[in-house]
C-alpha positions as CSV (number, residue, x, y, z in Angstrom):
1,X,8.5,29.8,6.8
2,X,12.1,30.6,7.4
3,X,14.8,30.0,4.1
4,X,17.8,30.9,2.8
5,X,16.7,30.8,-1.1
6,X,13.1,30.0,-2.0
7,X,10.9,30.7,-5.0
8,X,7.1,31.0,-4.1
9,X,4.5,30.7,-6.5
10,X,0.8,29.9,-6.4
11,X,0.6,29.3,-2.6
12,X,-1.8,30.4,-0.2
13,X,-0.1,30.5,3.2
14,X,-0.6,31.3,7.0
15,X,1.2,32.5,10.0
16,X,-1.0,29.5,11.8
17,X,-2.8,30.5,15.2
18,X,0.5,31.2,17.4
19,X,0.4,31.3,20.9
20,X,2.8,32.2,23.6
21,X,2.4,31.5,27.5
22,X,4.8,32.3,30.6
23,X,3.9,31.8,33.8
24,X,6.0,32.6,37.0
25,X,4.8,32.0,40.4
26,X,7.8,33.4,43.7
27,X,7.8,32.8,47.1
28,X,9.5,35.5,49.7
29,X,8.4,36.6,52.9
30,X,8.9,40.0,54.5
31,X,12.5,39.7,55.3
32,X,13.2,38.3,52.0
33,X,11.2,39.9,49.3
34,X,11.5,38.3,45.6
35,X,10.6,39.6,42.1
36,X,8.4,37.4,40.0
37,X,9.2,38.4,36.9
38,X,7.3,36.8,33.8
39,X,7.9,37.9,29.7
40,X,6.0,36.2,27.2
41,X,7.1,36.8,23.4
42,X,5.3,36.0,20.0
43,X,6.2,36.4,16.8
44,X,4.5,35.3,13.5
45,X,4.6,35.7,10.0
46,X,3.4,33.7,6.8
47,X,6.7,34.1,4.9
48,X,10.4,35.6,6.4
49,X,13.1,36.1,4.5
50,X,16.3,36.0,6.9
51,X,19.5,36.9,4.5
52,X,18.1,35.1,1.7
53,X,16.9,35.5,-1.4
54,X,12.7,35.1,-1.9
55,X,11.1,35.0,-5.2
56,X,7.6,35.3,-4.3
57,X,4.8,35.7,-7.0
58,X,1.0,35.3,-7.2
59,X,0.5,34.3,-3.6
60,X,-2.3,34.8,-0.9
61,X,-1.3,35.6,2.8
62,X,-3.0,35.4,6.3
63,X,-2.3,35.7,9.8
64,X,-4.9,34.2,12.5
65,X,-6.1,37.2,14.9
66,X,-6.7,34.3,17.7
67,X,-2.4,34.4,18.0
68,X,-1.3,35.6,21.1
69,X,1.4,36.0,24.1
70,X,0.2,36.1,27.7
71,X,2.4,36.6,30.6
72,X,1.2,35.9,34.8
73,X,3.4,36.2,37.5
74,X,2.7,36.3,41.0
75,X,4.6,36.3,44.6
76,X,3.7,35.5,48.1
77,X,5.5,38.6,49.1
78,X,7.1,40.9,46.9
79,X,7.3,42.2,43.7
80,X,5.4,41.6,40.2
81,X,6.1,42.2,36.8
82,X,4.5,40.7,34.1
83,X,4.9,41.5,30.4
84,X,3.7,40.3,27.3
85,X,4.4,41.4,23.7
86,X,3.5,40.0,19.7
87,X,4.7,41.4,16.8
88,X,2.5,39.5,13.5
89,X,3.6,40.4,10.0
90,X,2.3,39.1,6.4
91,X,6.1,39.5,4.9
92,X,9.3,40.1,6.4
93,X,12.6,41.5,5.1
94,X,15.2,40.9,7.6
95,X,18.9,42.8,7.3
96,X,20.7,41.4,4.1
97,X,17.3,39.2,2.5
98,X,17.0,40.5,-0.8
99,X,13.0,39.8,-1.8
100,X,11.1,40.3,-4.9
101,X,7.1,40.0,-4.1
102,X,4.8,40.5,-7.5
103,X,1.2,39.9,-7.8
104,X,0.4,38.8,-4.3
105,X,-2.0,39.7,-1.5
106,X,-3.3,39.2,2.2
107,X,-5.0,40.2,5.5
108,X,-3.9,40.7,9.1
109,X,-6.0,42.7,11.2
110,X,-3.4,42.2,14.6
111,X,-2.1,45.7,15.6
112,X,-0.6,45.0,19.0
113,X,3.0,46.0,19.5
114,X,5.2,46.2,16.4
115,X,2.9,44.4,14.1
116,X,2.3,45.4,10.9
117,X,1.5,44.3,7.5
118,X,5.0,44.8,6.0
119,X,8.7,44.4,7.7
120,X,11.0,46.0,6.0
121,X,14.7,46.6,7.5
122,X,16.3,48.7,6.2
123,X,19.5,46.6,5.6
124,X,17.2,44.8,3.3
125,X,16.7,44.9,-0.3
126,X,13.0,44.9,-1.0
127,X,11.1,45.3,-3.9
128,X,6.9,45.1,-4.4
129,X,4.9,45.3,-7.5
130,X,1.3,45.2,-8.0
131,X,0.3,43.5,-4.7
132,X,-2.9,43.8,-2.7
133,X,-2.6,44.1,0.9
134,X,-5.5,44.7,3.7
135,X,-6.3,45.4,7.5
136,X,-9.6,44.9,7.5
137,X,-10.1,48.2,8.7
138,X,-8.1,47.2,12.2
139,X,-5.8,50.1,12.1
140,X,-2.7,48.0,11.6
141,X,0.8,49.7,10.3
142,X,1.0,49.5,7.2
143,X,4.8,49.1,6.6
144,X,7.2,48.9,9.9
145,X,11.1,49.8,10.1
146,X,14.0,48.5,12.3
147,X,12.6,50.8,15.2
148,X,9.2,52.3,14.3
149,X,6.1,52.6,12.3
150,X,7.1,53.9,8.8
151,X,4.2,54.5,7.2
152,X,1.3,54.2,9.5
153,X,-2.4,54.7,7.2
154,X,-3.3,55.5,3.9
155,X,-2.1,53.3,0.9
156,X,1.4,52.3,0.2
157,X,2.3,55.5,-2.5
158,X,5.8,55.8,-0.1
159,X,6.8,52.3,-0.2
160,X,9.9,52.9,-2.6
161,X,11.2,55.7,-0.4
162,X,11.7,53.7,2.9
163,X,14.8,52.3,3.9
164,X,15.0,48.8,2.4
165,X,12.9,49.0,-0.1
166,X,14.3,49.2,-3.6
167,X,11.8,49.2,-5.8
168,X,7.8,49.9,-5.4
169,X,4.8,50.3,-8.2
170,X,1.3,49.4,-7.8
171,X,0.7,48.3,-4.7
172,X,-2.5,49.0,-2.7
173,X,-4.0,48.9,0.7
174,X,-7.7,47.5,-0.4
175,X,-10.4,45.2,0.8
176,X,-9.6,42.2,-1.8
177,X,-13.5,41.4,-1.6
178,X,-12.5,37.3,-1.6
179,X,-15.7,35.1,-1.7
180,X,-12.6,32.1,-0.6
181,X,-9.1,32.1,-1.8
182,X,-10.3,31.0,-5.7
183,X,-13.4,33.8,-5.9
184,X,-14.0,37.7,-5.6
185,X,-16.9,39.3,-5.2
186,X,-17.3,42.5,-8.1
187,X,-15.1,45.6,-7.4
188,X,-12.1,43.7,-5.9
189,X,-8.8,45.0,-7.2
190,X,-7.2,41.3,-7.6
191,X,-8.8,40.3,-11.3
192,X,-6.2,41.7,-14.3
193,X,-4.7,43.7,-11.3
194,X,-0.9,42.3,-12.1
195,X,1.9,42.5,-13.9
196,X,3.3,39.8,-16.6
197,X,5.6,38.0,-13.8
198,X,8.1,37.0,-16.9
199,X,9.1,41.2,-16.5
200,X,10.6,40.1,-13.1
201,X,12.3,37.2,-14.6
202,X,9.6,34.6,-13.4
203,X,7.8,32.2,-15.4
204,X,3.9,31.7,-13.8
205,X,1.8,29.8,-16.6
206,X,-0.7,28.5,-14.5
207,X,-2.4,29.2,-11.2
208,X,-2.6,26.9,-8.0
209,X,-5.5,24.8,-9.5
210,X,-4.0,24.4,-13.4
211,X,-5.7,27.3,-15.0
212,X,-3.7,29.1,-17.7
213,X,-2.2,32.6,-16.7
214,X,-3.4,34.6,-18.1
215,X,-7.0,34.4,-19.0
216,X,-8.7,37.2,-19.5
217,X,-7.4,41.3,-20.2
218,X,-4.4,40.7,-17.7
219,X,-3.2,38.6,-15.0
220,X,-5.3,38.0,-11.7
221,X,-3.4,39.1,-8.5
222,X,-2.8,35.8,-5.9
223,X,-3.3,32.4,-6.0
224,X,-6.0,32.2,-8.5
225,X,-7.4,33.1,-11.9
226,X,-10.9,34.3,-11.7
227,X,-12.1,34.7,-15.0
């Protein structure tokens, strides 16, 4: 989802199952050897925010870990090079988006490449409070730069002091324990785990299927109440 200005509230989005193919196939002969040179690229992410301004609260995220990029090339005579890369992220924060994410979570368990569950450049003017965010145990960066991994394993405790990121508070790297998008099994950080998203200057009275926020000792993290 690519925008300039955009409010998000209540949704439960994916990156979709993403796939990119190239295929190059040379002929040369001993006198005139060729290079068949192939590069496949794929990129995905549920939300982007490219110089804009994102408002994004109470809202689950997913990538598919069937997306990929495959390269093939081949010569009769010659040289090959094939190379494929994909780079999969729940949220990024290009140079100059300015994006406030409150009270949201999601799951990618693609590590290939640059992927990682946060992009954050550090042009960008980030901030992230009281979100839930998980790898499933996949190894996956936990927050990426402009040029490398910024904060690689662990929880998120050093989100407010990379570049990019303006403000950070109770955020967590944690199985969410979803039964399906609208249930959680017990011990899953998402029920009362937010914040009041009127602190952030968003009003969220209701969650994606008409319940009242909040409803119970605080307000459910995502897409759903669950009391």
């Amino acid at each position: 989802m690519l925008f300039r200005s955009l409010w998000l509230v209540n949704n439960v989005i994916g990156a979709g199952q993403v796939k990119s193919y190239a295929e190059v196939y040379a002929t040369g002969t001993a006198g005139t050897p060729v290079t068949a040179l192939s590069t496949a690229v794929m990129r995905a992410a549920p939300v982007v925010a490219t110089g804009g301004r994102l408002f994004m609260a109470h809202c689950d995220l997913h990538t598919d870990r069937y997306s990929e990029a495959i390269a093939e090339a081949s010569t009769t005579f010659g040289t090959e090079a094939a190379t494929a890369t994909q780079t999969v992220n729940l949220v990024r924060a290009d140079a100059d988006a300015e994006a406030t994410i409150i009270n949201s979570a999601g799951y990618s368990q693609i590590n290939t490449d640059d992927s990682a569950l946060i992009f954050v450049h550090p042009d960008a003017d980030m901030s992230m409070l009281n979100s839930v965010w998980w790898d499933k145990e996949y190894g996956v960066c936990r927050v990426y730069g402009e040029n490398a991994c910024l904060i690689a394993e662990g929880g998120l405790d050093t989100l407010a002091d990379q570049p990019g990121c303006e403000r950070a508070s109770g955020n967590l790297i944690q199985d969410q324990l979803w039964g399906w998008w609208d249930s959680v099994t017990a011990g899953s950080p998402l029920p009362d785990g937010g914040i009041d998203p009127a602190s952030e200057g968003m009003g969220v009275f209701i969650d994606a299927d008409g319940n009242a926020r909040p409803n119970g000792a605080g307000w459910d993290i995502g897409a759903y109440e669950f009391n």
